[in-house]
C-alpha positions as CSV (number, residue, x, y, z in Angstrom):
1,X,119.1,126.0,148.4
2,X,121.0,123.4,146.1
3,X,119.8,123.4,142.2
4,X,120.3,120.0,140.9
5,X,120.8,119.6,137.7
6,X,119.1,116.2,135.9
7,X,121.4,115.3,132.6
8,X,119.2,113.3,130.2
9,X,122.0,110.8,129.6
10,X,119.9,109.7,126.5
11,X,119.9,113.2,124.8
12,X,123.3,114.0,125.1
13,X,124.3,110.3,123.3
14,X,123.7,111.1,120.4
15,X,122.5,108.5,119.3
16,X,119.4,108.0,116.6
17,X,117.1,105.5,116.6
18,X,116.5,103.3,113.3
19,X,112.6,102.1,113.3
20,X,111.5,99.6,110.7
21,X,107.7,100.9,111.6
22,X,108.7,104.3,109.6
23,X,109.6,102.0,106.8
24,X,106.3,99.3,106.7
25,X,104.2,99.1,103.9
26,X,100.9,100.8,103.6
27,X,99.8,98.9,100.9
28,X,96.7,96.6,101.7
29,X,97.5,92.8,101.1
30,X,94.9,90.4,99.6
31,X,95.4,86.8,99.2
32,X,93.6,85.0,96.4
33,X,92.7,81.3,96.3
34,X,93.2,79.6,92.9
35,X,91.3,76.8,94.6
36,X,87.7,78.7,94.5
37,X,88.3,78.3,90.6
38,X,88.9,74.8,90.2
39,X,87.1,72.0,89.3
40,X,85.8,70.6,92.6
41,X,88.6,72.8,94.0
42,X,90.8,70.1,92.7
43,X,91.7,70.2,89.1
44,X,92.4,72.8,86.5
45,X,89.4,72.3,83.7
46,X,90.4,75.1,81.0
47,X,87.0,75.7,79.8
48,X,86.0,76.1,83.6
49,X,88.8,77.8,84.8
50,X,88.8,80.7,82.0
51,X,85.0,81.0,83.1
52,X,85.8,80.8,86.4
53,X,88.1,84.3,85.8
54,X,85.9,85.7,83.3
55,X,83.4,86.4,86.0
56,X,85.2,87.6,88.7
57,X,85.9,91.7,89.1
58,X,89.0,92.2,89.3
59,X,88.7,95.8,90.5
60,X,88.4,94.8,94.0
61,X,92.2,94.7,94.0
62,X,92.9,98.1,92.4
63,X,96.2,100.1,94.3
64,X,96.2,96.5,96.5
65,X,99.2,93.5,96.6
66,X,97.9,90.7,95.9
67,X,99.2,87.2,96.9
68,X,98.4,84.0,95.1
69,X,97.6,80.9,96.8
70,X,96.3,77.4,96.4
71,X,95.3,76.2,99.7
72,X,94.4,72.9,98.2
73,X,97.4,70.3,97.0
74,X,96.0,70.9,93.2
75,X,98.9,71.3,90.1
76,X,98.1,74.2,88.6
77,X,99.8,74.6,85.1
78,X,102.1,77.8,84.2
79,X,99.0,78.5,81.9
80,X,96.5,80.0,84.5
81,X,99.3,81.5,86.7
82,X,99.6,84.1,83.2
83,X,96.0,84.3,82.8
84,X,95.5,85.5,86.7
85,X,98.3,88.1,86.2
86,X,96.9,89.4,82.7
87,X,93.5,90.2,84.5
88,X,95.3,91.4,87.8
89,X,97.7,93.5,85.9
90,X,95.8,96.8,85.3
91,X,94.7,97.0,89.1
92,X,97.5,95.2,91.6
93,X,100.2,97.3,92.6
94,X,102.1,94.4,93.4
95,X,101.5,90.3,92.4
96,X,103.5,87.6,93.9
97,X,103.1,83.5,94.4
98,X,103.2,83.7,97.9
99,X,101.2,84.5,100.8
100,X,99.8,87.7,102.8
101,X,102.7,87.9,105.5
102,X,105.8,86.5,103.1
103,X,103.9,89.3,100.6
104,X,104.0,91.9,103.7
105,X,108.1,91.4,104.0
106,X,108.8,91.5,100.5
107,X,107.4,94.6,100.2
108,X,109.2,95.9,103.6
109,X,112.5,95.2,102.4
110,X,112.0,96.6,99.4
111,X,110.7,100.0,101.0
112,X,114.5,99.7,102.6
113,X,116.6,98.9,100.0
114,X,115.1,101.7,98.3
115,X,114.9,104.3,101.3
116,X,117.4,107.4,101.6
117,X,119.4,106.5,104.6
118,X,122.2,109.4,104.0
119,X,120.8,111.0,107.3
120,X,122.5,107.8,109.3
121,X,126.0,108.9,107.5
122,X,128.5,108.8,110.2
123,X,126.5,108.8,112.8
124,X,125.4,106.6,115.9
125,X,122.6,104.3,115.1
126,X,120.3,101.9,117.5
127,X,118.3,99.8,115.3
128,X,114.9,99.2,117.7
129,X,114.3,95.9,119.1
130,X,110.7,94.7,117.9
131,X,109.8,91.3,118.8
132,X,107.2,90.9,116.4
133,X,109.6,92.1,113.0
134,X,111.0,89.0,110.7
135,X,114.9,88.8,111.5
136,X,115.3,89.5,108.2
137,X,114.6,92.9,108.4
138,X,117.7,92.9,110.8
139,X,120.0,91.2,108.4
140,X,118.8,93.8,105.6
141,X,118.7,96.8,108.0
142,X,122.4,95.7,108.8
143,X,123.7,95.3,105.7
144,X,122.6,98.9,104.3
145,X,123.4,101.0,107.7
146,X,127.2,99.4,108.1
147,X,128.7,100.8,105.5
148,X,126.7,104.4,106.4
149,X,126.9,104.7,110.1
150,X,129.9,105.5,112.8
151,X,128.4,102.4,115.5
152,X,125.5,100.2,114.6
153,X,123.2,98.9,117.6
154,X,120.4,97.1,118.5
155,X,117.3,97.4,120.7
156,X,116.7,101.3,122.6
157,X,118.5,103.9,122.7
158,X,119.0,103.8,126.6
159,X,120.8,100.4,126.4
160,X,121.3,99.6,123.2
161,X,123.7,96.5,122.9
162,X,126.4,97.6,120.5
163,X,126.9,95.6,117.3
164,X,129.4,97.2,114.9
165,X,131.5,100.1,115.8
166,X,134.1,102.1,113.0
């Protein structure tokens, strides 16, 4: 009777597998429209404007990143951009001109910048191949694992396709 043996070629490779998904943000995202406090969604009124703020509650954002938006082509002065981070202040975690998804990558490469990758040191890396990640988490993820790993790759560990090797 003949034993075969099956060697998981994958297993004995060695190499680890980088996923961005360990490293996403947890933090919810809210965008807020200046528009809904402007004049005929147009035009900054001060009076109106500081009303406008007074009334809203402001905890609805609390432990939340908030982006703001103008989804109208108003000017908004420097002015109300202060006032909106004064009341946001004691509940966003995180504030930003921008919107939800630009908000979403900001916070992503931050959580990798900041990351401890010293477990990569020296070793074999495949950076997973997501279609739906911003390419910029592959510049970013490639800038902090090159100095760190022996070979840097891309997509699975299986058949990776081999980007930098030491």
């Amino acid at each position: 009777m003949d034993t075969q043996t099956f060697i998981n070629k994958v297993e004995t490779s060695g190499i680890i597998a980088f996923d961005f998904l360990d490293y996403k943000p947890m933090t919810e995202i809210i965008e807020l429209d200046i528009k809904d406090h402007l004049f005929m969604g147009m035009i900054v009124k001060e009076k109106e404007f500081k009303a406008s703020i007074a009334a809203v509650d402001f905890s609805v954002y609390n432990e939340k990143a908030v982006g703001i938006i103008c989804s109208t082509e108003a000017i908004i002065p420097p002015w109300a951009y202060m006032l909106l981070m004064e009341k946001l202040s004691p509940y966003a975690v995180y504030v930003d001109l921008n919107n939800a998804e630009t908000i979403l990558l900001d916070l992503w490469k931050r959580r990798l910048i900041y990351a401890d990758l010293k477990h990569y040191k020296d070793q074999k890396v495949v950076v997973r191949a997501r279609a739906d990640h911003n390419p910029a988490l592959y510049l970013l993820a490639t800038t902090l694992l090159k100095p760190l790993v022996k070979s840097l790759m891309y997509g699975e560990i299986g058949l990776p396709k081999v980007i930098f090797k030491k």
